[in-house]
N, CA, C and O of each residue as an XYZ file, in Angstrom:
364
protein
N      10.914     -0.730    -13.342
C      11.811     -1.795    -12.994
C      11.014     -3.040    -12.578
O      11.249     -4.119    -13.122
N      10.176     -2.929    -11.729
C       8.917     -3.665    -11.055
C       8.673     -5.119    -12.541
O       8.841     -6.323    -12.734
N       8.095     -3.643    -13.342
C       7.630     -4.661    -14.500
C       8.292     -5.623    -15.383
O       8.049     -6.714    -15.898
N       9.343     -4.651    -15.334
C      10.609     -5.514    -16.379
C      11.305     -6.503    -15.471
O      12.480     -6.627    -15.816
N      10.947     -7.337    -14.308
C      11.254     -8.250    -13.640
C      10.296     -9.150    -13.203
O      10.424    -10.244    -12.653
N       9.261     -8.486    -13.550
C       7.870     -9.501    -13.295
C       6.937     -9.130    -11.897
O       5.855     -9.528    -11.464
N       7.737     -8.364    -11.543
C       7.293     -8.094     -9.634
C       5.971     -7.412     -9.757
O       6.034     -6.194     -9.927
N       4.650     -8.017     -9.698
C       3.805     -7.801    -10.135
C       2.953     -6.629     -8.487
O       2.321     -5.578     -8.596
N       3.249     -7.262     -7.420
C       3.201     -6.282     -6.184
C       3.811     -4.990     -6.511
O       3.190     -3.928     -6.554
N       5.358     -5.177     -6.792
C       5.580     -3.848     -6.556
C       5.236     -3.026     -7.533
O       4.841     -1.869     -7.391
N       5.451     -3.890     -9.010
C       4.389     -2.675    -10.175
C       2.732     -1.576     -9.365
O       2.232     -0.450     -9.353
N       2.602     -2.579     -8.982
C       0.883     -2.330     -7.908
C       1.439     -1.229     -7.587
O       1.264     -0.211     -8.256
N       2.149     -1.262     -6.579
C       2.203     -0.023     -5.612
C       2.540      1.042     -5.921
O       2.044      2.140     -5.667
N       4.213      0.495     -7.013
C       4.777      2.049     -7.579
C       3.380      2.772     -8.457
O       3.145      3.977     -8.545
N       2.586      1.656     -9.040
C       1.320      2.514     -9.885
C       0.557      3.490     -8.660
O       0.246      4.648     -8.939
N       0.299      2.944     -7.345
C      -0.407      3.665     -6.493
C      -0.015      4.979     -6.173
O      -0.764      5.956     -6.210
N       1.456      4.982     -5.783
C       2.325      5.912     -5.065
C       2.224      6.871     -6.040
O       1.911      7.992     -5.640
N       2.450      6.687     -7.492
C       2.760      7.589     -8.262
C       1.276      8.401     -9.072
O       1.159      9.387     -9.799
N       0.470      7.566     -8.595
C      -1.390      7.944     -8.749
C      -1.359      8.831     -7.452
O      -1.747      9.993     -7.566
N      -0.952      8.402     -6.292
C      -1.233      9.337     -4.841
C      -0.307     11.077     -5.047
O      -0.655     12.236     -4.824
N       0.716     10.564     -5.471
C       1.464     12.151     -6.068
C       0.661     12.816     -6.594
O       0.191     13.847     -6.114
N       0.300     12.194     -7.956
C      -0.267     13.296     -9.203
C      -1.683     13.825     -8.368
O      -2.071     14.994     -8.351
N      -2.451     12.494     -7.583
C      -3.617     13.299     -6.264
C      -3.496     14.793     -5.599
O      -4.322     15.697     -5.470
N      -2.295     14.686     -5.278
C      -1.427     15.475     -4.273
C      -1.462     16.917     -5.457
O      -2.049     17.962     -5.176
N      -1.093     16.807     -6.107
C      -0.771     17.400     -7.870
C      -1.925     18.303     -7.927
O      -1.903     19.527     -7.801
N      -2.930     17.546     -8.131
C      -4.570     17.672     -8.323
C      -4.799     18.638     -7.178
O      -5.273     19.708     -7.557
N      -4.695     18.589     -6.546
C      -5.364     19.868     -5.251
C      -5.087     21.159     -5.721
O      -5.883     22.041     -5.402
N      -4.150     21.440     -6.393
C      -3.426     22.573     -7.102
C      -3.971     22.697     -8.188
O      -4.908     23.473     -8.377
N      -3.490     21.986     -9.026
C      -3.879     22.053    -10.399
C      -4.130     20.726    -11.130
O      -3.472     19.715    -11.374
N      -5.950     21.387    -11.483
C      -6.649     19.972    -11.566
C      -6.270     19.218    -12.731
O      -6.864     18.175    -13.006
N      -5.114     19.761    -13.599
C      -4.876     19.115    -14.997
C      -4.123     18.228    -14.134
O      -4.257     17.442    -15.072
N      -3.489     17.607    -13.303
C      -2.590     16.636    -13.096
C      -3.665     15.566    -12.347
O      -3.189     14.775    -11.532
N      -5.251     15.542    -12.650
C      -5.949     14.532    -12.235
C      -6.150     13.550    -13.024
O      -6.589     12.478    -12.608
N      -5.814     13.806    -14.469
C      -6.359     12.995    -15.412
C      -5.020     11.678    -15.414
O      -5.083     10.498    -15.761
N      -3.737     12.590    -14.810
C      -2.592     11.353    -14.740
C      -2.700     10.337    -13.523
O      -2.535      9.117    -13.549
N      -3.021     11.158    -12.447
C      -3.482     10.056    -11.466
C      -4.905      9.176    -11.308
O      -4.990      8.230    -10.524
N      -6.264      9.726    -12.365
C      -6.746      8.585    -12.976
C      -6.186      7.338    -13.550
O      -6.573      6.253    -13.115
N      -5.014      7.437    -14.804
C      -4.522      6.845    -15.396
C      -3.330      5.743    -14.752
O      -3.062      4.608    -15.146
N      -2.826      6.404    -13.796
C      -1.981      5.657    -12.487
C      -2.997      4.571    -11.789
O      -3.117      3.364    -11.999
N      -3.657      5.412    -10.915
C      -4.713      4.539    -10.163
C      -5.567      3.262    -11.456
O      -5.757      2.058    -11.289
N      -5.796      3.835    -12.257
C      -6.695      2.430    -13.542
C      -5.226      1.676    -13.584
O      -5.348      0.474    -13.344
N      -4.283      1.965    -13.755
C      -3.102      0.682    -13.981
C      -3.122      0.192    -12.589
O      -3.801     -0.832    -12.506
N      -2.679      0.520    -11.617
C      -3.143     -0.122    -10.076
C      -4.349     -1.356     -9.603
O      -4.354     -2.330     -8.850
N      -5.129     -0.816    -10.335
C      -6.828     -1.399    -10.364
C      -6.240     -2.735    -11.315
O      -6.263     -3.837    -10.765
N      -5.804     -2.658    -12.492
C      -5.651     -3.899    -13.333
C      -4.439     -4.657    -13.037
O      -4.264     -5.671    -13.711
N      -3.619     -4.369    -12.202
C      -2.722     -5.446    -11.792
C      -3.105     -5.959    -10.678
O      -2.769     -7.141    -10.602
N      -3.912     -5.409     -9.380
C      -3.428     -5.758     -8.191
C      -4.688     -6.542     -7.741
O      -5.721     -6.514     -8.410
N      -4.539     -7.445     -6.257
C      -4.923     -8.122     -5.633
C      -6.034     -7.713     -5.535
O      -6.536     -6.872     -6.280
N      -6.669     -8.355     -4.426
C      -7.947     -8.035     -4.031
C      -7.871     -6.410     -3.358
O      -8.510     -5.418     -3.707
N      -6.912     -6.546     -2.345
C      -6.878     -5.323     -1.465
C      -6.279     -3.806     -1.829
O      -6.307     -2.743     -1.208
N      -5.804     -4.139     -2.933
C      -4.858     -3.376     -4.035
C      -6.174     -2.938     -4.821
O      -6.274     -1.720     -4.973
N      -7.132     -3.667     -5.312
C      -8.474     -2.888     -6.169
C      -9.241     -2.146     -5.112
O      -9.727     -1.064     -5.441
N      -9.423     -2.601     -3.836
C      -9.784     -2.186     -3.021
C      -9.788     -0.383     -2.765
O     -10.766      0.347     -2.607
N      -8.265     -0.009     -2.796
C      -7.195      0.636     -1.961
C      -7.671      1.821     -3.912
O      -7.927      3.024     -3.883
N      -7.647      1.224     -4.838
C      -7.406      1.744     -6.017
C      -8.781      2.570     -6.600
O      -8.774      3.712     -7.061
N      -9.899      1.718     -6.459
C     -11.275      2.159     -6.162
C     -11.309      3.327     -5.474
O     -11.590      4.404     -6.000
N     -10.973      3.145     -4.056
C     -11.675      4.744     -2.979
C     -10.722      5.749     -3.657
O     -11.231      6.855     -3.834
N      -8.926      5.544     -4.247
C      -8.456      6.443     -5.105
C      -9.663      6.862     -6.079
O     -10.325      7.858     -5.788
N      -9.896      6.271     -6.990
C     -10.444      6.690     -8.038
C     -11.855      7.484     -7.770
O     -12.287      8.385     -8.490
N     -12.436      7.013     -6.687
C     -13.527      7.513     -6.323
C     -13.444      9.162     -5.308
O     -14.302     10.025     -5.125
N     -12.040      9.044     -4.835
C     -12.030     10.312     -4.116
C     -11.932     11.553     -5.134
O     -12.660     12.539     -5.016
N     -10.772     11.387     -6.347
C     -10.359     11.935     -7.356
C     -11.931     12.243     -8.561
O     -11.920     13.220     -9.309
N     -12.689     11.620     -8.547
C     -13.705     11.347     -8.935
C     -14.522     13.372     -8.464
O     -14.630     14.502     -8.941
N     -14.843     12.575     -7.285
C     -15.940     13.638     -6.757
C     -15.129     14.784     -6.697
O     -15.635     15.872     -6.971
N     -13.645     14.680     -6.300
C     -12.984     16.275     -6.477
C     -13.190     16.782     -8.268
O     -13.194     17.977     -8.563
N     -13.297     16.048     -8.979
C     -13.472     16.848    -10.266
C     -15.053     16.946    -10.572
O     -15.679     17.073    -11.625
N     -15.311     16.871     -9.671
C     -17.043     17.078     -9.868
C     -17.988     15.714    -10.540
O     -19.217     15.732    -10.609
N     -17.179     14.644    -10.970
C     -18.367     13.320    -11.048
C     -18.893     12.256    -10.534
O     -18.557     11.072    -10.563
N     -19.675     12.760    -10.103
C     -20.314     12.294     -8.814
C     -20.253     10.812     -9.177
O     -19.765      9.865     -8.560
N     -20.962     10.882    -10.494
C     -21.611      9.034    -10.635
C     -20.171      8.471    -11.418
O     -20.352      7.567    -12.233
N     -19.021      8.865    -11.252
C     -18.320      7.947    -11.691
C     -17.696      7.578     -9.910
O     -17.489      6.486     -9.380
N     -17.585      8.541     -9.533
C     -17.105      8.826     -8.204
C     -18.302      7.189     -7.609
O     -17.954      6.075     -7.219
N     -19.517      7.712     -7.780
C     -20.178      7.085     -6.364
C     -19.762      5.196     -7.164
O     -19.662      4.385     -6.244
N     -19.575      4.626     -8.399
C     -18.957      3.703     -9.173
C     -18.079      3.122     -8.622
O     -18.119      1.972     -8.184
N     -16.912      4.122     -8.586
C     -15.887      3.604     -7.760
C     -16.024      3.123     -6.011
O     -15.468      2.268     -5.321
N     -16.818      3.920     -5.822
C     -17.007      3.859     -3.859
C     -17.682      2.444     -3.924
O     -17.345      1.614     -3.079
N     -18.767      2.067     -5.033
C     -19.182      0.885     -4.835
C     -18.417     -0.252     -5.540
O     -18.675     -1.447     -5.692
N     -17.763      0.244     -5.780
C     -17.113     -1.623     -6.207
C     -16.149     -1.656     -4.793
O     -16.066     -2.644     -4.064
N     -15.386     -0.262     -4.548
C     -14.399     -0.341     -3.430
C     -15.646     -1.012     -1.976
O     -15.219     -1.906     -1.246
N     -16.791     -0.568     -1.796
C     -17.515     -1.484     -0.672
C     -17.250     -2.787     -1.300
O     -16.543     -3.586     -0.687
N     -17.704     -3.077     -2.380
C     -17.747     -4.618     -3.070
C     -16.319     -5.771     -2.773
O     -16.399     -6.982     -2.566
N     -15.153     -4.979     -2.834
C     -13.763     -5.550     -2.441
C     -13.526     -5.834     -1.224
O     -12.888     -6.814     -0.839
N     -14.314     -4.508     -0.151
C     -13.952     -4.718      1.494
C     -15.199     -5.916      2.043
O     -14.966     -6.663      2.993
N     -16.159     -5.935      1.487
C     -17.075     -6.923      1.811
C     -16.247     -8.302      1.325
O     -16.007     -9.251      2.071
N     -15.892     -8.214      0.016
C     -15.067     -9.353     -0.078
C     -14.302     -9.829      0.983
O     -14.684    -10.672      1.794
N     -13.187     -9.262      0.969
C     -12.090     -9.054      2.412
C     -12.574     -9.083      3.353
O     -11.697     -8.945      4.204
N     -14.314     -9.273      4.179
C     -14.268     -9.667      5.538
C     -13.938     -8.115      5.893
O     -14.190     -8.160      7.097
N     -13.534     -6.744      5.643
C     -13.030     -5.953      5.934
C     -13.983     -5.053      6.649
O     -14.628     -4.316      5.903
N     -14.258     -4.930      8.158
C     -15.401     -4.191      8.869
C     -14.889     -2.339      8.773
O     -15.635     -1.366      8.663
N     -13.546     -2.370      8.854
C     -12.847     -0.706      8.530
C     -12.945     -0.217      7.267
O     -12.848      0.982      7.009
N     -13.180     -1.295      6.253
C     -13.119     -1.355      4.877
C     -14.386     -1.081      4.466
O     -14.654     -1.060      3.264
C-alpha cells in the first residue's frame, strides 16, 4: 500500500518489519533467511540514512547466523559507516 501511494518511510519500515519476521523465521528454519535477506536489501535501497543504518546490522546479524562471516563483517561496516555518519555514539 506504502508503495502504491508513494509513502516512501512507510515502504522502509513495512520492508524492515517484514525482514525482522522472516529473522524471527530463520532461528527455526534457516530456509526463511534468504527472504529476510531480500526484505532487509529492499529496506537498505529505499531508506534514509538511519533506515540503512538499522538495515545493515539486519543484514549483518542474519549474515553471521548463516555462517558468512565476510559478508556479515560488510554489513557491520558500512552499518559503523552510517552511525558515524549520524553523530551516533550508541550507533
Amino acid at each position: 500500500m506504502c508503495k502504491a501511494i508513494g509513502d516512501v518511510h512507510g515502504e522502509a519500515l513495512a520492508y524492515n518489519c517484514i525482514g525482522v519476521d522472516y529473522m524471527k523465521l530463520g532461528e527455526t528454519e534457516n530456509q526463511f533467511y534468504s527472504d529476510a535477506i531480500d526484505y532487509h536489501t529492499r529496506h537498505k535501497e529505499v531508506a534514509d540514512v538511519a533506515g540503512k543504518f538499522l538495515a545493515h546490522i539486519n543484514l549483518g546479524i542474519i549474515y553471521n547466523q548463516t555462517g558468512d562471516h565476510e559478508k556479515s563483517s560488510i554489513n557491520h561496516q558500512f552499518a559503523l559507516r552510517y552511525a558515524i555518519q549520524m553523530s551516533s555514539v550508541a550507533g
